[in-house]
C-alpha positions in Angstrom: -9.3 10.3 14.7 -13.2 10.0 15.1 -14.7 10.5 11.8 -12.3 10.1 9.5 -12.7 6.6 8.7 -8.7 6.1 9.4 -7.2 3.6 11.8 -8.8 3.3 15.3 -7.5 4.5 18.2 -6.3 7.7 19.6 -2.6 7.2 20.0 -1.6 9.9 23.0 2.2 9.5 22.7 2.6 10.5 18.6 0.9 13.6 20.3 3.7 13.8 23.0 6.5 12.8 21.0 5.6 15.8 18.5 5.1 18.2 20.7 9.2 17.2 22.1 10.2 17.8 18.4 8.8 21.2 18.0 7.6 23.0 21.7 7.1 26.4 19.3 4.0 24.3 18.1 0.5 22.6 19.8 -0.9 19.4 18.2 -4.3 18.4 19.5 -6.4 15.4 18.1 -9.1 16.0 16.5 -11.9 15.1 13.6 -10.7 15.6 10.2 -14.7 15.9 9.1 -15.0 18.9 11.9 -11.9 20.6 12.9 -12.2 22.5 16.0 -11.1 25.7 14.6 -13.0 29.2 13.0 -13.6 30.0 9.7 -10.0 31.1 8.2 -7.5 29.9 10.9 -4.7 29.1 8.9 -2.7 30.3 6.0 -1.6 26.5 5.3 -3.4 23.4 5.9 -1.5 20.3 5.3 -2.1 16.7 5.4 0.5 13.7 4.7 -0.7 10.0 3.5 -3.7 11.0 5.6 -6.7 11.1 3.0 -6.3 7.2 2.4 -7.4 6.6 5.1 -10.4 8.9 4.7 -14.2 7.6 4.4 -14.9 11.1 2.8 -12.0 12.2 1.4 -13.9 15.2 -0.3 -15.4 16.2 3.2 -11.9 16.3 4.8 -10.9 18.8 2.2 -13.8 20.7 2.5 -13.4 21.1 5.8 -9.7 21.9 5.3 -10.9 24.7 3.0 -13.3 26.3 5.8 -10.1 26.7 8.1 -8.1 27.9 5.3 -7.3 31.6 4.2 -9.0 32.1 1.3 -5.6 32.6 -0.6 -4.1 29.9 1.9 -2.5 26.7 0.5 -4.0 23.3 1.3 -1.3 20.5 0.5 -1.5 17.0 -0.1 1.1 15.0 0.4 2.3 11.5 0.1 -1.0 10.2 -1.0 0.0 6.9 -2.8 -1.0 5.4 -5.9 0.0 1.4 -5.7 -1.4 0.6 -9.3 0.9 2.9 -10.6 4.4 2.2 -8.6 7.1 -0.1 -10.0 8.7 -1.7 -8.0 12.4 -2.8 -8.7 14.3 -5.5 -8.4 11.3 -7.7 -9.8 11.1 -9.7 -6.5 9.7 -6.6 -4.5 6.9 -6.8 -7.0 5.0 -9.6 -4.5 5.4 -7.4 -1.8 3.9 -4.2 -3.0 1.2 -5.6 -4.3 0.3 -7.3 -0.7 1.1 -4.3 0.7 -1.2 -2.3 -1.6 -3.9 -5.2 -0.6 -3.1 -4.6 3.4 -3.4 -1.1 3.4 -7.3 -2.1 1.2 -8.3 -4.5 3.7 -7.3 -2.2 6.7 -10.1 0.3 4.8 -7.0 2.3 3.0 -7.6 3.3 -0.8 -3.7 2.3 -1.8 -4.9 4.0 -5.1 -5.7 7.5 -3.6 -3.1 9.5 -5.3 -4.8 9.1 -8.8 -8.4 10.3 -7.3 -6.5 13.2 -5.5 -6.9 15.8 -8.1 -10.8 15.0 -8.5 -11.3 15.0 -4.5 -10.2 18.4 -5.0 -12.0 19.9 -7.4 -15.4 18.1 -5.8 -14.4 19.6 -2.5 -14.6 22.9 -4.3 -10.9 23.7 -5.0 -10.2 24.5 -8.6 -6.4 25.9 -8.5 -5.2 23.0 -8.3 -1.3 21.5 -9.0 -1.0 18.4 -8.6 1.8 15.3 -9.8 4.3 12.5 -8.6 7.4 13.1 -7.2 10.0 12.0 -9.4 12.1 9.2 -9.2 14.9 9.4 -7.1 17.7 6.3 -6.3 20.2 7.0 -4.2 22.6 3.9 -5.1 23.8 4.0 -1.3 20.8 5.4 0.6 21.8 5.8 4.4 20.7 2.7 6.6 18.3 5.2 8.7 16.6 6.0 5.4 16.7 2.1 4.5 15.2 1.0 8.2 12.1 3.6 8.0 11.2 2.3 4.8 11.0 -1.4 5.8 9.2 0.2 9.0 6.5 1.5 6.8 6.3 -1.2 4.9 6.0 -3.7 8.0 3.5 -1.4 9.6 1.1 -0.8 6.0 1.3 -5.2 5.7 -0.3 -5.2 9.2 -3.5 -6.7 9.1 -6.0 -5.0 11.8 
């Protein structure tokens, strides 16, 4: 998306495939830093491990605020924090912390979830909740849930 400072590249077909999941709904691409939409569009605004990816983090949430209701809801989610995980069994360790050093050198900020709560109050946003999710093992997760992790973690170690 232009302006946002996230990965290159309009990608036409995550457009496409969304709009087969849900044809109640439109998805356009646009700039996170000047969303093509009035003043008070939407009664939620939502991102998901987007702001990491964000030169201006506190722009994009301005910007979110503009097109929200002014007793809308703007949500944050899945903004990660990779100084704070733990990872488990003590071999994974390696690997998140060249993930976390991928996702830097690709121009992420792997430590975004930490800053979240100021981004929001500098963007103007005072009510703000904000925590971790809690820790949940499954002891036999499903192998779908199992593949799309190591896909996101084989996709965040690519180097660009």
């Amino acid at each position: 998306m232009p302006g946002t400072g996230g990965r290159p590249g309009y990608r036409p077909e995550i457009l496409k495939y969304a709009a087969e999941l849900d044809i109640n709904s439109e998805f356009i691409n646009g700039d996170a830093i000047q969303l093509p939409f009035a003043d008070r569009s939407f009664d939620v605004v939502l991102c998901h491990y987007f702001l990491l990816w964000v030169k201006s983090p506190v722009a994009a949430l301005k910007e979110m605020a503009r097109v929200c209701q002014a007793d809308g809801t703007i949500l944050a989610l899945a903004e990660p924090d990779h100084a704070g995980r733990i990872d488990h069994p003590q071999a994974l360790i390696a690997l998140g912390k060249a993930q976390a050093e991928s996702l830097e050198r690709q121009g992420a900020d792997p430590q975004a979830g930490r800053a979240l709560t100021g981004w929001f109050h500098q963007a103007g946003l005072l009510e703000v909740e904000s925590g971790l999710l809690g820790g949940q093992w499954t002891p036999h997760p499903g192998a779908s849930f199992i593949e799309s992790e190591w896909e996101m973690l084989a996709h965040d170690l690519e180097v660009s």
